[in-house]
Every structure is written in C-alpha cells, then in structure tokens.
Gaussian input, Z-matrix of N, CA and C with variables (Angstrom, degrees):
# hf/3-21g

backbone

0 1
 N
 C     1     B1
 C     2     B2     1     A1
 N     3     B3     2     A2     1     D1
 C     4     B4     3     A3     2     D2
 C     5     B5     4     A4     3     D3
 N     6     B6     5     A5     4     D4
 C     7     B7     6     A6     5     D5
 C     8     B8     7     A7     6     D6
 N     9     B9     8     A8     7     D7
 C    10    B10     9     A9     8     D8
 C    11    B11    10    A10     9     D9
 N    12    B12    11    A11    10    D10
 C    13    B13    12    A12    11    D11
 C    14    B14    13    A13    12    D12
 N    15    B15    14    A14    13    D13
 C    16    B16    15    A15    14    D14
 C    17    B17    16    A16    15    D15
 N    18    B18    17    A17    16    D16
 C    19    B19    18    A18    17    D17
 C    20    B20    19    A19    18    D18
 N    21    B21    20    A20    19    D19
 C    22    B22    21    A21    20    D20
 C    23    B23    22    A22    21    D21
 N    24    B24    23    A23    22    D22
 C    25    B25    24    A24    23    D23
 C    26    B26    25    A25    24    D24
 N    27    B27    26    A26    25    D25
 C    28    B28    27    A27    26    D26
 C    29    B29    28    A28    27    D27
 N    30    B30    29    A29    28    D28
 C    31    B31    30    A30    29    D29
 C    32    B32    31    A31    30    D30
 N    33    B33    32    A32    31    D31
 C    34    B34    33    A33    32    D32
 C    35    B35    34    A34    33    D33
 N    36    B36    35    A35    34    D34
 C    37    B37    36    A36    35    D35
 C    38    B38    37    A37    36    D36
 N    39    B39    38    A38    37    D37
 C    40    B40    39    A39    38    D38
 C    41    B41    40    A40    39    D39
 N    42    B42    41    A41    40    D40
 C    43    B43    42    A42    41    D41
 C    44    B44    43    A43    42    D42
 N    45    B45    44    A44    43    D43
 C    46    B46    45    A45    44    D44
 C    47    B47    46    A46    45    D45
 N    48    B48    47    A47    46    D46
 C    49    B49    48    A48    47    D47
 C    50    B50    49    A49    48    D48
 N    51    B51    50    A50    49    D49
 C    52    B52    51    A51    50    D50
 C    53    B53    52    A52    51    D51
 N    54    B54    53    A53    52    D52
 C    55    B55    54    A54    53    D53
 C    56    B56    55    A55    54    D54
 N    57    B57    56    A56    55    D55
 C    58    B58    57    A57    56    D56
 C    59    B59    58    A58    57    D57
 N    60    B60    59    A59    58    D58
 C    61    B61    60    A60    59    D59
 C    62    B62    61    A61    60    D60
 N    63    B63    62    A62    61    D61
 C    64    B64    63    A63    62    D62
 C    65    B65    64    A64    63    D63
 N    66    B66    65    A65    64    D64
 C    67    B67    66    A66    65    D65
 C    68    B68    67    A67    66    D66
 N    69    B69    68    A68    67    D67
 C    70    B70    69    A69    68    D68
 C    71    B71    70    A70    69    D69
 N    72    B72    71    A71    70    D70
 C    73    B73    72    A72    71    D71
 C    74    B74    73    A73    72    D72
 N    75    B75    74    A74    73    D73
 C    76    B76    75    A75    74    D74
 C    77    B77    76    A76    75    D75
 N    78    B78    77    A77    76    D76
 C    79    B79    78    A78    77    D77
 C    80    B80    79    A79    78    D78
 N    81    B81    80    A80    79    D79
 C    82    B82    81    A81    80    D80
 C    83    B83    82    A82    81    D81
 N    84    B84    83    A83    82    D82
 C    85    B85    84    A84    83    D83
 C    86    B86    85    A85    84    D84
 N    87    B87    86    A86    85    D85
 C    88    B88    87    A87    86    D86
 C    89    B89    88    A88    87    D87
 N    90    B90    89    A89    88    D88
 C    91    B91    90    A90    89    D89
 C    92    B92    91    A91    90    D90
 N    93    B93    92    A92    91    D91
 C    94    B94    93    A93    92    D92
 C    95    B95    94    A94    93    D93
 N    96    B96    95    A95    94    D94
 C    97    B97    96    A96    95    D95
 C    98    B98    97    A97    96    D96
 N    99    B99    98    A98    97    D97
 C   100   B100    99    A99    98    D98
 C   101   B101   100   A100    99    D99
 N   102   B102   101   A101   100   D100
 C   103   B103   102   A102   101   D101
 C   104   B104   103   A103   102   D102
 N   105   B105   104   A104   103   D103
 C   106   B106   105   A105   104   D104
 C   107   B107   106   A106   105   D105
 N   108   B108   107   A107   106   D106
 C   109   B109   108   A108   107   D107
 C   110   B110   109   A109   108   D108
 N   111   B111   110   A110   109   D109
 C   112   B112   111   A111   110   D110
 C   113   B113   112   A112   111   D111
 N   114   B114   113   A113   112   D112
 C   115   B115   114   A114   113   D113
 C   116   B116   115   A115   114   D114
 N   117   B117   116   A116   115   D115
 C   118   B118   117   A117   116   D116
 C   119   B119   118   A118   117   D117
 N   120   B120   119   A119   118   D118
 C   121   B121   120   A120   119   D119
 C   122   B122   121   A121   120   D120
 N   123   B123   122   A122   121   D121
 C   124   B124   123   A123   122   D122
 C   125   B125   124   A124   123   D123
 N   126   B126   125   A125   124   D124
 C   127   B127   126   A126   125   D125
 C   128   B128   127   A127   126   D126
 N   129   B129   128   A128   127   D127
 C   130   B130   129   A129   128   D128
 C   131   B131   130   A130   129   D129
 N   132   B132   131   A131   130   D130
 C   133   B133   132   A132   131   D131
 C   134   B134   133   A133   132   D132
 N   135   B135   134   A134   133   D133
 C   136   B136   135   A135   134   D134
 C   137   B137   136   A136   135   D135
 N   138   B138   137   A137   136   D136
 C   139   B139   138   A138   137   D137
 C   140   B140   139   A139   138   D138
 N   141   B141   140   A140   139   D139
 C   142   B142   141   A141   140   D140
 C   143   B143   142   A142   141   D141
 N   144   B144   143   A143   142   D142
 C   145   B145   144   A144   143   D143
 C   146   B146   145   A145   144   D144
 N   147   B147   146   A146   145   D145
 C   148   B148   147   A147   146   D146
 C   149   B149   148   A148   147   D147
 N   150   B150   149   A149   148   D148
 C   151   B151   150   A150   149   D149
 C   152   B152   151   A151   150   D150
 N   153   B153   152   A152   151   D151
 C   154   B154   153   A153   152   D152
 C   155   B155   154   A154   153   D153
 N   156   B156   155   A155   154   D154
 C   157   B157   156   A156   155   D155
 C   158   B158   157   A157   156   D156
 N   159   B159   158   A158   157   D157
 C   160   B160   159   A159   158   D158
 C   161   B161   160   A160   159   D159
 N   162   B162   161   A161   160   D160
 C   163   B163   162   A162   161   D161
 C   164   B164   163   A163   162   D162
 N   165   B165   164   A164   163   D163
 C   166   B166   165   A165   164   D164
 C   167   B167   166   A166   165   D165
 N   168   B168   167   A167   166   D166
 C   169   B169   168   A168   167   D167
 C   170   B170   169   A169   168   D168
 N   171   B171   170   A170   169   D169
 C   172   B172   171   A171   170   D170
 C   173   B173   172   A172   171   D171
 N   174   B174   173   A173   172   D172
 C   175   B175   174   A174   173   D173
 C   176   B176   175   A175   174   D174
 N   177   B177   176   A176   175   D175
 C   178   B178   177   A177   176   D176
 C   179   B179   178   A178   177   D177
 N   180   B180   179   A179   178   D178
 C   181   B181   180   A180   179   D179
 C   182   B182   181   A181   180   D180
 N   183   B183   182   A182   181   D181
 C   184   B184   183   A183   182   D182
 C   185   B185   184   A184   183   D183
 N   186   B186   185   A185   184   D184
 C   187   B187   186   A186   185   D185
 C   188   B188   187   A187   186   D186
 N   189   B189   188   A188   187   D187
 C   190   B190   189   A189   188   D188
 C   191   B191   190   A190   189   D189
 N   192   B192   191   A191   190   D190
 C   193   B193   192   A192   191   D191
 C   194   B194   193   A193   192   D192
 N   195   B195   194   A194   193   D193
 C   196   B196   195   A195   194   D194
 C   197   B197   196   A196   195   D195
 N   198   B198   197   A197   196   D196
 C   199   B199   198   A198   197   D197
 C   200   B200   199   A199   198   D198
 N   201   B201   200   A200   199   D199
 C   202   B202   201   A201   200   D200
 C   203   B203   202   A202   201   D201
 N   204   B204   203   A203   202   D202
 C   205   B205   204   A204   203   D203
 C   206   B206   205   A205   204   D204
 N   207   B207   206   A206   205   D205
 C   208   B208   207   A207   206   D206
 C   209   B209   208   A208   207   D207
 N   210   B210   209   A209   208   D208
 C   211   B211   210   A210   209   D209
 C   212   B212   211   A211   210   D210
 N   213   B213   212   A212   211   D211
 C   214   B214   213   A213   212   D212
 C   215   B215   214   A214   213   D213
 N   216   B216   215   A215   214   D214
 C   217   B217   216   A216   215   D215
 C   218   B218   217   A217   216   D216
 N   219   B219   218   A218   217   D217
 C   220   B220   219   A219   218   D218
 C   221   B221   220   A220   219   D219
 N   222   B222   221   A221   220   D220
 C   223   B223   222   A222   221   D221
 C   224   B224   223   A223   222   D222
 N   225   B225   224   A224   223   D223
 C   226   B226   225   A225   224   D224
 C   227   B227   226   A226   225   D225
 N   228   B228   227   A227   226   D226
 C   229   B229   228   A228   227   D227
 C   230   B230   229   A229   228   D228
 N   231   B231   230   A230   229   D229
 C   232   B232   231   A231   230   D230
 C   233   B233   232   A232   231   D231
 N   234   B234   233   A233   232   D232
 C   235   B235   234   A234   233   D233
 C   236   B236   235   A235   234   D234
 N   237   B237   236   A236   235   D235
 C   238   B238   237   A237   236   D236
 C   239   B239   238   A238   237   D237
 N   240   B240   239   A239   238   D238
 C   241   B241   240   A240   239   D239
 C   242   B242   241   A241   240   D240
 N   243   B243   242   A242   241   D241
 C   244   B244   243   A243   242   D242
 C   245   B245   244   A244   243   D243
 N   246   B246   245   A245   244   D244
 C   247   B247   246   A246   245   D245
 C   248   B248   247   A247   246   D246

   B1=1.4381
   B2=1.5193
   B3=1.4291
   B4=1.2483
   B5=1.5716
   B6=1.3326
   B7=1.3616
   B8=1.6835
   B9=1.2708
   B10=1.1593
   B11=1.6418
   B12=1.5084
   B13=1.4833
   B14=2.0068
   B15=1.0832
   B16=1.1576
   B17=1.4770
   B18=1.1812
   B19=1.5633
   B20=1.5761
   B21=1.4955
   B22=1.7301
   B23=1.3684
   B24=1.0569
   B25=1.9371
   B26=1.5601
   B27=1.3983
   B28=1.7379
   B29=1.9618
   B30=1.3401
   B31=1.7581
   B32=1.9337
   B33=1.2568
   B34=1.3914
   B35=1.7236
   B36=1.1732
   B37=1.4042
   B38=1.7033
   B39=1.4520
   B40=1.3736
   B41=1.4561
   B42=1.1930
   B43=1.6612
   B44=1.9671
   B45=1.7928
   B46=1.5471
   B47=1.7195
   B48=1.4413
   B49=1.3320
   B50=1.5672
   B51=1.0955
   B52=1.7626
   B53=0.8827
   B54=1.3537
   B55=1.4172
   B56=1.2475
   B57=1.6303
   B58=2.1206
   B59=1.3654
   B60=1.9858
   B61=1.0463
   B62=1.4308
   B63=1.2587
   B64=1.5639
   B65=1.3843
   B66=1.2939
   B67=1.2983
   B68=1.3239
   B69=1.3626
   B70=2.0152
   B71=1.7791
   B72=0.9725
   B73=1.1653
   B74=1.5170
   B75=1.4691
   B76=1.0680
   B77=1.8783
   B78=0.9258
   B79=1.1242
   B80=2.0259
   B81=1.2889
   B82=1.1031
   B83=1.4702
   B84=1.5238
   B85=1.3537
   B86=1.9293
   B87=1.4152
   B88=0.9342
   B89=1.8034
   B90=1.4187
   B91=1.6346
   B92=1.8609
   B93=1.2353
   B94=1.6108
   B95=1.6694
   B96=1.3013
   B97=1.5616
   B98=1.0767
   B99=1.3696
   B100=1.2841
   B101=1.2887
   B102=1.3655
   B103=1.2643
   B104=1.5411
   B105=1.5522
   B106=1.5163
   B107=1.9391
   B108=1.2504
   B109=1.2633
   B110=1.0666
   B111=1.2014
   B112=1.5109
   B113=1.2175
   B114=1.3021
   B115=1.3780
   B116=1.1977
   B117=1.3259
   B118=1.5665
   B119=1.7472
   B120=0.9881
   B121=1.2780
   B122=1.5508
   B123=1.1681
   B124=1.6922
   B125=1.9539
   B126=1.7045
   B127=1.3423
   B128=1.9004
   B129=1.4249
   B130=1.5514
   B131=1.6214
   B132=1.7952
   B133=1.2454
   B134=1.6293
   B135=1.4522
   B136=1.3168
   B137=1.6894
   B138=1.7276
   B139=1.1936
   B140=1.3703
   B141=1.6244
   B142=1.6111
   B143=1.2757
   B144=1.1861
   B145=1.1972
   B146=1.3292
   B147=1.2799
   B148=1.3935
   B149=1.9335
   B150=1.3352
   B151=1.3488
   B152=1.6128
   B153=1.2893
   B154=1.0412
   B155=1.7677
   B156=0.9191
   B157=1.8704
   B158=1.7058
   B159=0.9093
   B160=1.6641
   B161=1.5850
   B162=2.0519
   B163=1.7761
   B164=1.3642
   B165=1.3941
   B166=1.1742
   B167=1.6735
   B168=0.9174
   B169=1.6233
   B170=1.4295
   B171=1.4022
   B172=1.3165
   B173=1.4989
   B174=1.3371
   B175=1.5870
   B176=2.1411
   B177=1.1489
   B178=1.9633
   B179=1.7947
   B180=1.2905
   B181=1.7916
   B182=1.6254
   B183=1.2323
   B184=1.9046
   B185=1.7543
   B186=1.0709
   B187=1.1110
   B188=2.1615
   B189=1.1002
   B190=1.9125
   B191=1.7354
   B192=1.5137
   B193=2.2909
   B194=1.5069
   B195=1.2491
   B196=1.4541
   B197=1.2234
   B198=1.5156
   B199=1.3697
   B200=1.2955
   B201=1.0463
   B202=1.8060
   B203=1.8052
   B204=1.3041
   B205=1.3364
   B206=1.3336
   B207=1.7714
   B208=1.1114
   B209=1.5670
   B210=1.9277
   B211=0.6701
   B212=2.1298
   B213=1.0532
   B214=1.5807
   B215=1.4326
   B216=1.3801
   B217=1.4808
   B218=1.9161
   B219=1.6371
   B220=1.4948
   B221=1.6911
   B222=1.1620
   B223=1.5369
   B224=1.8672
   B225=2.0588
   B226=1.2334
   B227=1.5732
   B228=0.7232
   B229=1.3587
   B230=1.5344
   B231=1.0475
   B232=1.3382
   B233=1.5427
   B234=1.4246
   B235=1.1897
   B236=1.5246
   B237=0.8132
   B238=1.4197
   B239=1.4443
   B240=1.8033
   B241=1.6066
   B242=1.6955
   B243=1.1824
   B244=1.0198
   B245=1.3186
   B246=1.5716
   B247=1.5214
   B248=1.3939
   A1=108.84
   A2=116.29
   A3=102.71
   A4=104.02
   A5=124.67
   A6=133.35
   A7=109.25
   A8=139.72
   A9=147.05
   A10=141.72
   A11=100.52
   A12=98.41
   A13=119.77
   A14=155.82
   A15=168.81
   A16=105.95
   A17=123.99
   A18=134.24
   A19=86.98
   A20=92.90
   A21=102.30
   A22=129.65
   A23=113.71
   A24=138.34
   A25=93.90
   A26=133.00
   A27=114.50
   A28=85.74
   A29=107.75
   A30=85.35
   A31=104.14
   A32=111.80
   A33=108.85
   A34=127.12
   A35=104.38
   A36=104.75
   A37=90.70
   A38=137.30
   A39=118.49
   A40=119.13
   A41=117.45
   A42=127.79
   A43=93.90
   A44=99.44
   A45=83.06
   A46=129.13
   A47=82.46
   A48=97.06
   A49=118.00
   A50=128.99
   A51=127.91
   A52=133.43
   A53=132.90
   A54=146.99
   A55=110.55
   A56=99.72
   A57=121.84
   A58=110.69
   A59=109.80
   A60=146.97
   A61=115.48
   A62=119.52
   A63=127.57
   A64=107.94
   A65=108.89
   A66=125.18
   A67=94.35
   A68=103.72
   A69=102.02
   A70=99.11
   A71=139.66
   A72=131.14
   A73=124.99
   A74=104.43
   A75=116.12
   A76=107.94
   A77=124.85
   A78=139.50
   A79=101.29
   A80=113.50
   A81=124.80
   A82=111.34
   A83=124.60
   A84=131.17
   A85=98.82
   A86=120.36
   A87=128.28
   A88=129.63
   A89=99.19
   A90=104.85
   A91=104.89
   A92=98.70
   A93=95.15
   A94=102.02
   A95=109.80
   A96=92.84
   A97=150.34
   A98=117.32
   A99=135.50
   A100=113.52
   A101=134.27
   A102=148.68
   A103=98.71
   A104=132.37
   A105=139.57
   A106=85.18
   A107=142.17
   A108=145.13
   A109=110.70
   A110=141.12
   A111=156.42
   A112=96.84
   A113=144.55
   A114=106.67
   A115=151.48
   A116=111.83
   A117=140.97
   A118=90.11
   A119=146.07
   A120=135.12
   A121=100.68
   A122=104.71
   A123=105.73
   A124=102.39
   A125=107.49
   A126=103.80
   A127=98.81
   A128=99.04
   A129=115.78
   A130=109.25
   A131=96.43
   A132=120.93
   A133=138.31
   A134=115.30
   A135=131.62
   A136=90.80
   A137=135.35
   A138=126.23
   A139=104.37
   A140=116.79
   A141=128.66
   A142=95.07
   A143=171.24
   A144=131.68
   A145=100.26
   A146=144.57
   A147=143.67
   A148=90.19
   A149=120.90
   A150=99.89
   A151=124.41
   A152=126.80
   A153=114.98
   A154=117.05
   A155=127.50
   A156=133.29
   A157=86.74
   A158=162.50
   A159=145.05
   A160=113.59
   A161=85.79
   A162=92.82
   A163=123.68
   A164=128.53
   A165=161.87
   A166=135.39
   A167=109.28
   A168=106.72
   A169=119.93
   A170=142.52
   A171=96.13
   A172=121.84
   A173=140.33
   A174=137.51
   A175=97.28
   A176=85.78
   A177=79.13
   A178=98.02
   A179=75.77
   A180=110.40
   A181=110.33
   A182=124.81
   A183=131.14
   A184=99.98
   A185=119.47
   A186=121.23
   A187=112.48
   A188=95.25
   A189=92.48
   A190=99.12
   A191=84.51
   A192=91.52
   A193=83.71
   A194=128.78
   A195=137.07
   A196=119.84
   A197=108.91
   A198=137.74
   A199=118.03
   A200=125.80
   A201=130.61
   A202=95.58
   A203=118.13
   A204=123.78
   A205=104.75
   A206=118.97
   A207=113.47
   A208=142.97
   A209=121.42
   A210=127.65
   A211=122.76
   A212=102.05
   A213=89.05
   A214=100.06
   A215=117.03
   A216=114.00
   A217=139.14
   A218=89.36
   A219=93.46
   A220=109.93
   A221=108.20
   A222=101.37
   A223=101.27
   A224=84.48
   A225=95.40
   A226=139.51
   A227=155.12
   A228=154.97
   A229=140.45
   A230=172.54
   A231=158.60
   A232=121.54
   A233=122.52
   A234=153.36
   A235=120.50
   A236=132.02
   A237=99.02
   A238=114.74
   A239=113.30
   A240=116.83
   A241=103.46
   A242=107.23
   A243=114.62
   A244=151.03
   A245=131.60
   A246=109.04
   A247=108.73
   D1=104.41
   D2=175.17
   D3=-124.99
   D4=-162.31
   D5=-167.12
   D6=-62.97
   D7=140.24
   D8=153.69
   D9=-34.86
   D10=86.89
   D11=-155.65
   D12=-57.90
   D13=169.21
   D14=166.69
   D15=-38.04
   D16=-43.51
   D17=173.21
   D18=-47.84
   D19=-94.80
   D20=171.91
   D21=13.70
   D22=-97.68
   D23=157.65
   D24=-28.92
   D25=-50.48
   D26=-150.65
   D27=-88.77
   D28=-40.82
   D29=-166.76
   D30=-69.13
   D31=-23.13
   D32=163.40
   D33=-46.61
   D34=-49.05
   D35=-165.51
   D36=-102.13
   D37=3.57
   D38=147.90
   D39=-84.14
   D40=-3.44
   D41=-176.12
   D42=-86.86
   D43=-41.02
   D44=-176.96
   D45=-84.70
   D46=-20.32
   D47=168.04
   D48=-58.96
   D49=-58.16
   D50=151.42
   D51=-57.89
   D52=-2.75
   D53=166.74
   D54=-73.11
   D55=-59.75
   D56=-177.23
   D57=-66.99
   D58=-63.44
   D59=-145.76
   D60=57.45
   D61=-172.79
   D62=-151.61
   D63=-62.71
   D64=-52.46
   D65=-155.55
   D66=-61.10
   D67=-79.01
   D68=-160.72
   D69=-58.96
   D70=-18.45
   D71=158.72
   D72=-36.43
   D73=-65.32
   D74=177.56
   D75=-61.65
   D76=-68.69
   D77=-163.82
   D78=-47.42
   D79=-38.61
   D80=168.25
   D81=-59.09
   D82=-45.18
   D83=-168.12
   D84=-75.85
   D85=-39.20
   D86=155.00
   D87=-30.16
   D88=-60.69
   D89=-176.09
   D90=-94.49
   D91=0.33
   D92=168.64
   D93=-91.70
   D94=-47.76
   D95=162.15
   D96=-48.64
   D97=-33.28
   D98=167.83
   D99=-80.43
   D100=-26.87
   D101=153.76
   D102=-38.98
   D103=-80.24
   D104=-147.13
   D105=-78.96
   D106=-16.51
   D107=175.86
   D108=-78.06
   D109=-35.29
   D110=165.00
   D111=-79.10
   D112=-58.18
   D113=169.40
   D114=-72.60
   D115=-17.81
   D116=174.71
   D117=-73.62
   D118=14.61
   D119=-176.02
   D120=-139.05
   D121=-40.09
   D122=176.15
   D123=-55.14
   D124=-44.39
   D125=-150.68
   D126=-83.75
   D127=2.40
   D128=-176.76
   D129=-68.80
   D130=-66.77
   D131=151.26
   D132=-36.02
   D133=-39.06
   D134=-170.66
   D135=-83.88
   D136=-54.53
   D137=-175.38
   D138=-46.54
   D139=-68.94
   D140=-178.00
   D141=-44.73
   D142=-30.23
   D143=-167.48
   D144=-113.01
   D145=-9.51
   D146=167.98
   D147=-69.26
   D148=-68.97
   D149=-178.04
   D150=-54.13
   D151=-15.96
   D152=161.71
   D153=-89.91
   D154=0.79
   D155=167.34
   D156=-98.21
   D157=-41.71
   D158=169.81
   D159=-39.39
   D160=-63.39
   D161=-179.72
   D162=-50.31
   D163=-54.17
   D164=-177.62
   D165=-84.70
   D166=47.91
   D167=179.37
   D168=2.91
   D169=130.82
   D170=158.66
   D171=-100.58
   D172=163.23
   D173=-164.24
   D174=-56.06
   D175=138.67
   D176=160.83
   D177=-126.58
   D178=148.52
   D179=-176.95
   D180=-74.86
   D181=113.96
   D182=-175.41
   D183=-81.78
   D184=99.09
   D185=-164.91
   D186=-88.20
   D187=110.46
   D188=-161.33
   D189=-58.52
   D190=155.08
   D191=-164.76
   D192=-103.03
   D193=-18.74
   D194=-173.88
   D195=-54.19
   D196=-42.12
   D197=-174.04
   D198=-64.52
   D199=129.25
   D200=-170.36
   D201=-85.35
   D202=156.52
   D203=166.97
   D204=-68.92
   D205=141.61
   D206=145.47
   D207=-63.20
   D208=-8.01
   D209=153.26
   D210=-138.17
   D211=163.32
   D212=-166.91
   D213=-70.53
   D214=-28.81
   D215=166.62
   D216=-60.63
   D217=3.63
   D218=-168.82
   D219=-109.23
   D220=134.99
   D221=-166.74
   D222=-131.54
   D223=121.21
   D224=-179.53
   D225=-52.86
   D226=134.73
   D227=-176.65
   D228=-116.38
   D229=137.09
   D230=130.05
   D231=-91.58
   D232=135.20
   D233=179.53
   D234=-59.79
   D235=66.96
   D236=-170.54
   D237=-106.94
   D238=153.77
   D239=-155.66
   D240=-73.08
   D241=151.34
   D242=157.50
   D243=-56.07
   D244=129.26
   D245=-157.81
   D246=-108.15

C-alpha cells in the first residue's frame, strides 16, 4: 500500500464530478469559501475584542437580593470574572 498515484486522484474526481456534477460542486466550493471567510474574520474579531475586554474592564451590574423574582421560573444569579 503505498501513496496514490495521479491516475488515481483524476478517475476519482471524474467519478465525483458525475456523481455531484458541476453545479453543486461549484456552489459547494463557494459556501466552503465563505465558510473559512467567516471564520478567519470571526477569529479577527474574537482577538479585537478580547484586547479590548483586557484594556477595559467591563462595568458589572450589583444585582439587589431584596428583590422578589419577576417570575417563579427565574433564577437569580451572579457572574463572577474570571481569574
């Protein structure tokens, strides 16, 4: 068993090519792109806003224990930051 010669790979991707055909092929190569673009932008986004939550504290909310729930289903909580 060794590595997959060039023959190999071409009758493969003519089997998928008639299997899929062009279209959804393409259209697939399409939303996989935009897929790895959306993420490469999320993880763009995700640094920038961790450096701005480093710089910047953000305010926390003192939540009163006094206070009755507005529903019997709601259950109070507090947050606390991470160390």
């Amino acid at each position: 068993m060794g590595t997959f010669s060039i023959w190999h790979w071409l009758i493969v991707l003519l089997i998928v090519v008639m299997v899929f055909g062009t279209k959804k092929l393409k259209n697939l190569g399409s939303d996989l792109g935009g897929a790895v673009k959306g993420f490469k932008d999320g993880m763009k986004d995700g640094s920038a806003s961790e450096d701005k939550a480093a710089a910047a504290p953000a305010p926390q909310q003192v939540a009163s224990t006094a206070a009755a729930p507005a529903d019997k289903n709601t259950i109070d909580v507090e947050a606390k930051p991470k160390s």
